[in-house]
C-alpha positions as CSV (number, residue, x, y, z in Angstrom):
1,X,20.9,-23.2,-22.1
2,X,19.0,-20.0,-22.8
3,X,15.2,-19.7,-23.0
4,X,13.6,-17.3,-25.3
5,X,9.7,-16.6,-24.7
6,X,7.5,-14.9,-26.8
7,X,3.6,-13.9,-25.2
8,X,0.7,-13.3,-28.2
9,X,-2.2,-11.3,-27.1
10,X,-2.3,-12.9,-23.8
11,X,-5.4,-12.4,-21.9
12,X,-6.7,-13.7,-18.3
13,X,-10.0,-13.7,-16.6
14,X,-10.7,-14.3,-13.2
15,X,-14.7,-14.9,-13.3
16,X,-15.9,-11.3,-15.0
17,X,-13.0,-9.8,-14.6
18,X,-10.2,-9.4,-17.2
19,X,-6.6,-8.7,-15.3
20,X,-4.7,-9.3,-18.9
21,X,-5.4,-7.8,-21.9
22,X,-4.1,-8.7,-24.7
23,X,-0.1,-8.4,-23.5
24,X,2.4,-9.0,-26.2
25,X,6.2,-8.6,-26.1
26,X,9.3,-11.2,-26.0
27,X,12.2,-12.1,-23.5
28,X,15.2,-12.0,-25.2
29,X,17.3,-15.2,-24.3
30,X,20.7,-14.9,-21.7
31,X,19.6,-11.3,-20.3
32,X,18.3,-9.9,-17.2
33,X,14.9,-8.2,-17.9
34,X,13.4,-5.8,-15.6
35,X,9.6,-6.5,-15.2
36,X,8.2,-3.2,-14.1
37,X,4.4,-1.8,-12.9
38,X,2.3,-0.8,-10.1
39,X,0.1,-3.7,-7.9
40,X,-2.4,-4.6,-10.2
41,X,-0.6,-4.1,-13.4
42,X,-0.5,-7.9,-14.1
43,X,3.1,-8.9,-13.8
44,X,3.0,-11.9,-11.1
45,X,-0.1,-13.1,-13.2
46,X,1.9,-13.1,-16.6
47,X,4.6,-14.9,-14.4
48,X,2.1,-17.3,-13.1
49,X,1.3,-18.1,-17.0
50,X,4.7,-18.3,-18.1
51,X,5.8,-20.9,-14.9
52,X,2.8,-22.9,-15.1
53,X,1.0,-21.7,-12.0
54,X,-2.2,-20.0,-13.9
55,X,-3.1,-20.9,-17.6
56,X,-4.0,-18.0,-20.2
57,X,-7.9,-17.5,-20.9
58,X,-6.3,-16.7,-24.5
59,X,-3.6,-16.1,-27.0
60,X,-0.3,-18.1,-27.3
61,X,2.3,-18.3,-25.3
62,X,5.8,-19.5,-27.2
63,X,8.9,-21.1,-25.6
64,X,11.8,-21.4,-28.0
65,X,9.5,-21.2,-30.9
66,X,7.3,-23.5,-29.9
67,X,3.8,-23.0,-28.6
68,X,3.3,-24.1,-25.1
69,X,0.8,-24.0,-22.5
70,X,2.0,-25.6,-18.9
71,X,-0.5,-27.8,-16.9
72,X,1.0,-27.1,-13.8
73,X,4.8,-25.4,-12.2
74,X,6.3,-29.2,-13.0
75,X,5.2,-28.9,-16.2
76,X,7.4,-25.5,-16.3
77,X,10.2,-26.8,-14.2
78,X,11.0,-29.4,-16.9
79,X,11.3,-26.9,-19.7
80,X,13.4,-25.0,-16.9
81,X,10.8,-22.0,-16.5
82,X,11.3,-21.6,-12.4
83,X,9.3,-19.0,-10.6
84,X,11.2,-17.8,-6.9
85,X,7.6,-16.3,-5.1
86,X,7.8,-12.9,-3.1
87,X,6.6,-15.0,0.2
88,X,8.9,-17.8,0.4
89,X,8.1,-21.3,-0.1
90,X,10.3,-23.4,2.5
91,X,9.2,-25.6,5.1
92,X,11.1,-24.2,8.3
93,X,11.1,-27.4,10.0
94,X,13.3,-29.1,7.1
95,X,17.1,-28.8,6.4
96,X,18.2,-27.2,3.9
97,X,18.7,-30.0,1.6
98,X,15.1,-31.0,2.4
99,X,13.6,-28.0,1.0
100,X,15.9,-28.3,-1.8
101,X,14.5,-31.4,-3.1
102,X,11.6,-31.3,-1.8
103,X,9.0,-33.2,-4.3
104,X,12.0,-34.0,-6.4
105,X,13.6,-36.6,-3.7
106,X,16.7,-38.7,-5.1
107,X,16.3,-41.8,-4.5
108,X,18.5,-45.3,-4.2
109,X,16.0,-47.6,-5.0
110,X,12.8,-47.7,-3.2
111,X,14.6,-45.6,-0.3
112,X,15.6,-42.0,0.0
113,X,19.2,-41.4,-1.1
114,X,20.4,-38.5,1.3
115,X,23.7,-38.4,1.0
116,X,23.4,-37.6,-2.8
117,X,21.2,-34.6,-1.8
118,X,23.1,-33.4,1.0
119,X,26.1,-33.6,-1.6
120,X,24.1,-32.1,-4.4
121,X,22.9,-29.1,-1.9
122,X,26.4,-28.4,-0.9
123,X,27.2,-27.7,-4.0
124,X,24.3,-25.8,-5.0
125,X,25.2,-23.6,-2.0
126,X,28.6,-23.3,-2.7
127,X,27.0,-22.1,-6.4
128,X,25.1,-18.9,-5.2
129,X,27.3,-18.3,-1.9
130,X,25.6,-19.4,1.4
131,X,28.1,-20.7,3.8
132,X,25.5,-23.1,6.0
133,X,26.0,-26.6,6.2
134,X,23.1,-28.8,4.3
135,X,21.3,-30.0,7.0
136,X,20.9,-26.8,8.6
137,X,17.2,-26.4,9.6
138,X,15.9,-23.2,7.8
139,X,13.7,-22.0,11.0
140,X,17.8,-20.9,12.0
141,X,18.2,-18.6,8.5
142,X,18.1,-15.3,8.2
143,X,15.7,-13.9,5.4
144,X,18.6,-13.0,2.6
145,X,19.8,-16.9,3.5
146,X,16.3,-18.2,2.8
147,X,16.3,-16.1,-0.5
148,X,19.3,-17.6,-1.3
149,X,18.1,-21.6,-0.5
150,X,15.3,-20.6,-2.8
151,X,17.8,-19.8,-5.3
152,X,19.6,-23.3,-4.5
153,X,16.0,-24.9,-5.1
154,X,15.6,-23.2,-8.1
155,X,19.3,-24.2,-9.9
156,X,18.6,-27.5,-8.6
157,X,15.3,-27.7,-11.2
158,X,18.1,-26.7,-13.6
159,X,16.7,-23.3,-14.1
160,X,17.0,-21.7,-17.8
161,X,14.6,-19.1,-16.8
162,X,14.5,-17.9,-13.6
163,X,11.9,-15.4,-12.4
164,X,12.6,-12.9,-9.2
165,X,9.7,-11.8,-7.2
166,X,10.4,-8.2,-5.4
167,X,13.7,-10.6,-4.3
168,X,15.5,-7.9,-2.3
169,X,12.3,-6.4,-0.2
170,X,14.2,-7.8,3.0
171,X,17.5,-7.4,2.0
172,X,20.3,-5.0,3.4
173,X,22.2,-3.1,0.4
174,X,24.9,-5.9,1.3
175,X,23.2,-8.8,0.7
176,X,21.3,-7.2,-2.2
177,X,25.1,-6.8,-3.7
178,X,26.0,-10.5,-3.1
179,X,22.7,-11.3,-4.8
180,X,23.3,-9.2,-7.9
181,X,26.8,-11.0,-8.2
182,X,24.6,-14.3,-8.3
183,X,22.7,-12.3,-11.0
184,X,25.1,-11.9,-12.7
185,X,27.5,-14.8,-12.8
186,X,23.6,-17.0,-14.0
187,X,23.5,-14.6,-16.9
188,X,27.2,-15.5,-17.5
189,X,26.1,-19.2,-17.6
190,X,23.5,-18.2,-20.1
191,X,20.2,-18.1,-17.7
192,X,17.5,-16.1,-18.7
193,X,16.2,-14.0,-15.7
194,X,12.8,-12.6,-15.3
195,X,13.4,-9.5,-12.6
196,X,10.1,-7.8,-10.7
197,X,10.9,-4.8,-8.4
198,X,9.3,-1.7,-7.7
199,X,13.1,-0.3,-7.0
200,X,14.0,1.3,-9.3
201,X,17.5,2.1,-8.8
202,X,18.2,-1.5,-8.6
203,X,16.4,-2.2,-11.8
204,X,18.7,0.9,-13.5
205,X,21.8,-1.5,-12.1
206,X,20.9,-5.4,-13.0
207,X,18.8,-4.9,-15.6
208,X,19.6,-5.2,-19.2
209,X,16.3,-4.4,-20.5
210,X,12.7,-2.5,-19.0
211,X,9.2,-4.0,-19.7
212,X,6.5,-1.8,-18.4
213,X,3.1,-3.1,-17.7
214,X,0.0,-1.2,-17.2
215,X,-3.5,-1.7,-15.9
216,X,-3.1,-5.6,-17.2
217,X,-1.3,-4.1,-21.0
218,X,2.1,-4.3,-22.2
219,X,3.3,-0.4,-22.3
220,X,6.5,-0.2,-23.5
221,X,10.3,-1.6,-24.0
222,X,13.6,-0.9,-23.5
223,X,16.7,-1.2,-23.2
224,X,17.8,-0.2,-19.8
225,X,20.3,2.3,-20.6
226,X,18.4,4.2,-22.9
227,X,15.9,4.6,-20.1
228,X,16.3,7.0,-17.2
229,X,14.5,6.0,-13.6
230,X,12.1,9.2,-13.7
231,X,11.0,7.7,-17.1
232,X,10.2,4.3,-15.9
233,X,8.4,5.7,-12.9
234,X,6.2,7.5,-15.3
235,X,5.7,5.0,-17.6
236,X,4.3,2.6,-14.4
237,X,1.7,5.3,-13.6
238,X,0.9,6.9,-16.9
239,X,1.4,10.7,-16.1
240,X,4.6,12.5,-14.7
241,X,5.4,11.8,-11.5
242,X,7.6,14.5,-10.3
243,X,8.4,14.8,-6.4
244,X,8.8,11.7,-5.2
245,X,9.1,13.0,-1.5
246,X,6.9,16.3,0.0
247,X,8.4,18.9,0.9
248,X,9.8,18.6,4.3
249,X,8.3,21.3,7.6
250,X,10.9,22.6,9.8
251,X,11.6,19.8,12.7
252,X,9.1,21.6,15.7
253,X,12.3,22.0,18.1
254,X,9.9,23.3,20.9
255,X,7.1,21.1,20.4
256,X,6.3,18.7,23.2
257,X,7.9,15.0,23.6
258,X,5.4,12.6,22.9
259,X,7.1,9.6,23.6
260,X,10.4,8.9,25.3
261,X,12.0,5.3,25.9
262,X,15.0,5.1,28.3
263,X,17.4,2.2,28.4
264,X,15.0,-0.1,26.9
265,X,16.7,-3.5,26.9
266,X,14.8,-6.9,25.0
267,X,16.0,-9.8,25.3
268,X,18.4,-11.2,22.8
269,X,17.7,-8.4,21.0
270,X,18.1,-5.0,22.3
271,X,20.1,-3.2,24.6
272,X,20.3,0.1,26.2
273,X,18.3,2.4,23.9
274,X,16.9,5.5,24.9
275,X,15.3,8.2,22.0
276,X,12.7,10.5,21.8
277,X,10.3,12.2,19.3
278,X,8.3,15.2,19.1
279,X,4.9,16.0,18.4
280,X,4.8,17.0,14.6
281,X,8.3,15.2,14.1
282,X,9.2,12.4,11.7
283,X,11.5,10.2,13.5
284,X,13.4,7.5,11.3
285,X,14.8,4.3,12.2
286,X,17.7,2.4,10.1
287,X,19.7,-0.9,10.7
288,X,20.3,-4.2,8.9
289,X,18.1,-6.7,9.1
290,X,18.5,-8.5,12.9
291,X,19.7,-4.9,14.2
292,X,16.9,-5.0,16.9
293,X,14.5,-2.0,15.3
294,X,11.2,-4.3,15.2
295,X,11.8,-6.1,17.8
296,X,12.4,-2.8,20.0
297,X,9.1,-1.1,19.0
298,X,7.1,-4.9,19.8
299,X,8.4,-4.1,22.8
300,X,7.5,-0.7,23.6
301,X,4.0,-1.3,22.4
302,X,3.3,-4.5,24.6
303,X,3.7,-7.4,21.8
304,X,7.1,-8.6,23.2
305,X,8.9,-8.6,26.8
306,X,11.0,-6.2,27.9
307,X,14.0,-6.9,30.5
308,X,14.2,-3.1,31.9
309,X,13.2,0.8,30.4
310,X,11.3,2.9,30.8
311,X,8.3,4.3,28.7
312,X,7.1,7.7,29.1
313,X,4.2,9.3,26.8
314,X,3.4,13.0,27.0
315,X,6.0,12.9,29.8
316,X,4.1,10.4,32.1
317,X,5.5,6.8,32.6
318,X,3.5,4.3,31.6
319,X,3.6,0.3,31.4
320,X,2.3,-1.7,28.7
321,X,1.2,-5.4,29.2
322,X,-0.2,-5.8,25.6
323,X,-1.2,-3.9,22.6
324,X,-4.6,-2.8,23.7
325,X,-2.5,-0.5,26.4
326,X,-0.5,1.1,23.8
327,X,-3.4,1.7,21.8
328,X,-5.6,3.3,24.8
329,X,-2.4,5.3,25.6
330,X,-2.5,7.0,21.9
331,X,0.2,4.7,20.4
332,X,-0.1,2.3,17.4
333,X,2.1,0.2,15.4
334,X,1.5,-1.1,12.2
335,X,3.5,-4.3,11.9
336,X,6.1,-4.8,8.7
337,X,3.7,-8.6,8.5
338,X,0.7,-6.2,6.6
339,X,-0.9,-9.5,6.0
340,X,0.1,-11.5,8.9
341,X,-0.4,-8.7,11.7
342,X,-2.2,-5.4,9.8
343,X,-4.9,-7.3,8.2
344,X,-7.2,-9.7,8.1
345,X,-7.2,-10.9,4.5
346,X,-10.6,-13.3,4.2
347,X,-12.5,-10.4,6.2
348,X,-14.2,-7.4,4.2
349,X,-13.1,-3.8,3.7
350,X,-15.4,-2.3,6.8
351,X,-14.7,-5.5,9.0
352,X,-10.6,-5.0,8.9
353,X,-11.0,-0.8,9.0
354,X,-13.7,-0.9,12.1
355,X,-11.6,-4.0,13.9
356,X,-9.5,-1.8,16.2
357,X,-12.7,0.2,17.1
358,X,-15.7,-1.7,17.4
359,X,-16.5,-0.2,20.6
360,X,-17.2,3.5,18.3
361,X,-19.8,0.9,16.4
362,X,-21.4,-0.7,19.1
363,X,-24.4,0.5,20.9
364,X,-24.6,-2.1,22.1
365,X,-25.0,-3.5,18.7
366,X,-22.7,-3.3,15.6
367,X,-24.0,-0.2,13.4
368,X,-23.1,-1.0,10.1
369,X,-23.9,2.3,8.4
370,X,-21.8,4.0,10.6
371,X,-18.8,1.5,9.4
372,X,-19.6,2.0,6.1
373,X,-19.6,6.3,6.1
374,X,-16.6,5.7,7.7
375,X,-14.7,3.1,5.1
376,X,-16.2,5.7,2.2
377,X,-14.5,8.5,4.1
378,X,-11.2,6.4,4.4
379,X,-11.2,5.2,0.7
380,X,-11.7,9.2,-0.3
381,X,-8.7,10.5,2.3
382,X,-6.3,7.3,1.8
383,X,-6.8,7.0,-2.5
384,X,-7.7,3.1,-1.4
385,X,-8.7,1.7,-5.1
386,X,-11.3,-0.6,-5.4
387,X,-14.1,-1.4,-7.5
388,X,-16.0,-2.4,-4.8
389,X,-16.1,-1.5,-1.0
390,X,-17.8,-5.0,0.0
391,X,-15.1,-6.9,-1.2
392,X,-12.9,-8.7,0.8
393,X,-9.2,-7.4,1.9
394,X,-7.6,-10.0,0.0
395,X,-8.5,-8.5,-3.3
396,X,-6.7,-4.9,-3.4
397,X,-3.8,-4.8,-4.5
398,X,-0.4,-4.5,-2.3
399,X,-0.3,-1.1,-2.1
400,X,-4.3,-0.6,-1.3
401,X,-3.7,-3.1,1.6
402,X,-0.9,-1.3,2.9
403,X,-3.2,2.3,2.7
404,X,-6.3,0.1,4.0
405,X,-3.9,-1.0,6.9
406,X,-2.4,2.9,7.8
407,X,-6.6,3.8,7.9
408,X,-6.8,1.0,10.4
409,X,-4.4,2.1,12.8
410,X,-5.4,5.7,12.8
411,X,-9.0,4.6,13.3
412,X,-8.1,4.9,17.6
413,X,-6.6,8.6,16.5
414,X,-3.2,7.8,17.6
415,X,-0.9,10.8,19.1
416,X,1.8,8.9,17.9
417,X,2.4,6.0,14.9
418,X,4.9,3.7,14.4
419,X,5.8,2.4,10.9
420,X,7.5,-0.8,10.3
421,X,8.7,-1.1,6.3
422,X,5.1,1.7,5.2
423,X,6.3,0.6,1.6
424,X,7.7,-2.9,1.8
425,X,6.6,-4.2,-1.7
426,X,4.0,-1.6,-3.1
427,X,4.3,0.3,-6.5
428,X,6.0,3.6,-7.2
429,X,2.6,5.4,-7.3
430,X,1.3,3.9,-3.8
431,X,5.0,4.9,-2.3
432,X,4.5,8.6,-3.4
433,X,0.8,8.5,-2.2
434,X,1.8,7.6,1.4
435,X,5.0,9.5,1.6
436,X,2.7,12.4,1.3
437,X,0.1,10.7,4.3
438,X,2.9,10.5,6.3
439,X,3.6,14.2,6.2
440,X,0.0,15.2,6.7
441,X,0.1,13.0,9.8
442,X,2.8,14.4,11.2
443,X,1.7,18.3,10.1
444,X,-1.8,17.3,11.8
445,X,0.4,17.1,15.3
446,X,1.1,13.6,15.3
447,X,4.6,11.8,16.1
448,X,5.8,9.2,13.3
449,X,8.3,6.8,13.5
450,X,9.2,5.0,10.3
451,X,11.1,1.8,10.6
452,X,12.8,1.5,7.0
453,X,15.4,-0.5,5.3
454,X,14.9,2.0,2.0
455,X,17.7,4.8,3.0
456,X,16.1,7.3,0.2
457,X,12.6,6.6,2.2
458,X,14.4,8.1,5.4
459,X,16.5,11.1,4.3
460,X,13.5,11.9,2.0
461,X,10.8,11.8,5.0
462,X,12.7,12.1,8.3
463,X,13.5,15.2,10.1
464,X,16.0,12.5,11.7
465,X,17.3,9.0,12.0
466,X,18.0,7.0,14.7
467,X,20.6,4.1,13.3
468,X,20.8,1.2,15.0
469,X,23.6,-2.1,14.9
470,X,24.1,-5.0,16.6
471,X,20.5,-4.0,18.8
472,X,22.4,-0.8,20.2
473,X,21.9,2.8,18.9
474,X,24.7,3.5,17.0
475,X,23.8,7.1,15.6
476,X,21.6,9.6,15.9
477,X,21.4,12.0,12.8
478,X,20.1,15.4,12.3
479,X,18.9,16.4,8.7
480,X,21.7,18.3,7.7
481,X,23.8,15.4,8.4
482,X,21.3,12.5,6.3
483,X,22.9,11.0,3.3
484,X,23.4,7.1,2.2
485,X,27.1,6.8,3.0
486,X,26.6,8.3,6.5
487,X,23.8,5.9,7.3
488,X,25.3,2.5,6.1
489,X,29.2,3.9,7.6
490,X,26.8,3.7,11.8
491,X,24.7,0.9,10.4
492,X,27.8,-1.4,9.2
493,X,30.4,0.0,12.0
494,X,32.8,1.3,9.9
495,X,32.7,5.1,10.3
């Protein structure tokens, strides 16, 4: 059942550039492997090798002893190598058993057999615990649902080797549980598992083993228990990363409110919520996923209608019929969809960072040096890396989009900034980086709200959290009083 892989002196180029060098190491067969390093250390690209997706420029790549090199992800599906993608693959206008078998259609005959797959995709969901019928359309799922039909896709290739992309980035610290169990009981069965996340904690708690990658090498190996999470974080990075989390100003009690929402109500969404935050304050924001948190600030900012509340900025009521109001009124909100909403992938570097601003550029035409002192200045104060300041968005790495996108928004000089998921699937060494740029926006004056599913990310940055359930506000908790327990007890209901 189990697969064993061994990868010798693997390398990759993409045109000049060399993203693999050299990597050598093995999977152990039956065991959950932890496959750690920052964006750009090469991990989804040695992934992409081993499930058939990108072929090795060199070295050898063994499967069970033998030497294999897969034309294509079918190619990998039939020796049971199965790669689950950090965006999901499902076609929402398909049922469930649709995207199953999608590609891999049973068939009576010349015709379709559907009743086999609805039969076969009950079972498969029965197998990693989603309680939705078959021919459920998967536009009506909930992300941790999707993650889990991927998994039902995956099983259904009859999976020996399963690789997990970041699978828990939208998952609530219940579903994470549930999928851990489904970890674990494939182990059981004998399935390999390939496991990429930049939480550490969770890869201290499924893991069996650590591989660390680094600036497109193999760094080291180890068995997870002899390995403790500060290690692994300084492994990723290559120097000792210490505090995670700066050290937090005294909440500025008499500061000025710089925005305050009463009895905000969206619909099928949100109901009744009224908070405020302070200049200089760090205001956080918990909830499961569907609790109403992103759905209340599109509201406030103009990207989604609101049935009644009220908005008042630097204690003036104001109304905002799209984003462009927010923006003129000193808000921003930088969307958890980085690359659907923050960026614009296929445009450069200067063309994303000078979007919400063009106006500063244009006299009355475009001046391009002016863009371009002002992307150097934002690559210097955000530690964006790249190699070259023409290129297109698209090529940095997750956690340079993410600081590319925070330089964006603050391009208008915001009074106050709302962040939806700042860290949602960047490495350990981008998270510190802007952990530390949100306290220097909020020391600069500034009002941040951080929308996070991460509870460490909240008690570590916050000065407080507001917790919401169910799309009402459920808690609002000072800094003495921030701790995990309290926040999932108001986010669950059952404190």
């Amino acid at each position: 059942m189990s697969v064993a892989v061994r990868f010798n002196d693997i390398r990759k180029d993409f045109g000049p550039v060399r993203v693999l060098h050299g990597v050598t190491f093995e999977l152990a067969p039956g065991r959950i492997h932890g496959l750690l390093g920052e964006n750009g250390a090469g991990k989804s690209t040695l992934m992409k090798i081993l499930a058939g997706y990108e072929r090795a420029s060199a070295g050898e790549m063994l499967v069970d002893g033998r030497a294999c090199s897969f034309g294509g992800s079918r190619e990998a599906e039939a020796a049971g190598i199965v790669l689950i993608h950090q965006e999901f693959n499902l076609a929402e206008h398909l049922t469930i058993a649709q995207n199953i078998f999608l590609g891999h259609e049973k068939k009576r005959g010349l015709f379709v057999d559907d009743t086999a797959m609805r039969r076969e995709a009950r079972a498969l969901l029965a197998q990693v615990g989603l309680a939705r019928g078959p021919d459920t359309p998967v536009r009506e799922l909930i992300v941790a649902e999707k993650q889990l039909v991927e998994i039902a896709k995956a099983l259904s290739r009859h999976a020996r080797l399963l690789i997990m992309d970041e699978p828990t980035a939208t998952l609530t610290p219940a579903e994470t549980a549930r999928l851990f169990a489904l970890m674990t009981r494939l182990r059981a069965d004998g399935t390999t598992i390939v496991y990429i996340s930049h939480k550490l904690d969770e890869v201290e708690h499924i893991t069996d083993d650590v591989i660390v990658m680094r600036d497109g090498r193999f760094v080291a190996a180890s068995a997870t228990a002899g390995l403790a999470r500060q290690q692994m974080a300084n492994l990723m990075v290559g120097r000792e990363l210490s505090d995670m989390f700066p050290e937090k100003t005294p909440a500025p009690a008499d500061a000025p409110v710089a925005l305050r929402v009463s009895g905000l109500a969206v619909p099928g969404w949100v109901e009744d919520l009224s908070f405020e935050v302070r200049a200089g304050e760090i205001l956080g924001f918990a909830g499961l996923v569907g609790a109403g948190r992103s759905e209340a600030f599109e509201a406030i900012v103009g990207l989604r209608e609101k049935r009644a509340g009220t908005i008042s900025v630097d204690g003036r009521e104001v109304v905002f019929r799209h984003a462009r109001d927010a923006v003129r009124h000193g808000i921003t909100y930088l969307s958890e969809d980085r690359k659907g909403r923050g960026l614009h992938l296929d445009l450069s570097l200067q063309d994303n960072l000078t979007l919400m601003t063009l106006e500063r550029y244009g006299r009355p035409l475009i001046d391009l040096k002016a863009g371009r002192r002002a992307l150097e200045a934002a690559v210097r104060e955000f530690g964006i890396r790249t190699g070259d300041l023409s290129s297109r968005a698209r090529m940095l790495s997750g956690g340079n989009q993410q600081k590319l996108a925070l330089a964006k928004f603050l391009q208008p000089d915001p009074r106050v900034i709302v962040l939806d998921e700042p860290t949602r699937g960047v490495d350990i060494g981008a998270k510190r980086d802007i952990y530390f740029l949100i306290q220097r926006l909020a020391a600069s004056g500034r009002a941040v709200i951080v929308i996070s599913s991460e509870l460490i990310e909240l008690i570590g940055l916050a000065h407080r959290v507001v917790v919401m359930r169910a799309g009402r506000l459920a808690a609002t908790l000072t800094e003495t009083q921030l701790n995990e327990e309290e926040l999932i007890a108001h986010a669950t209901g059952t404190h």
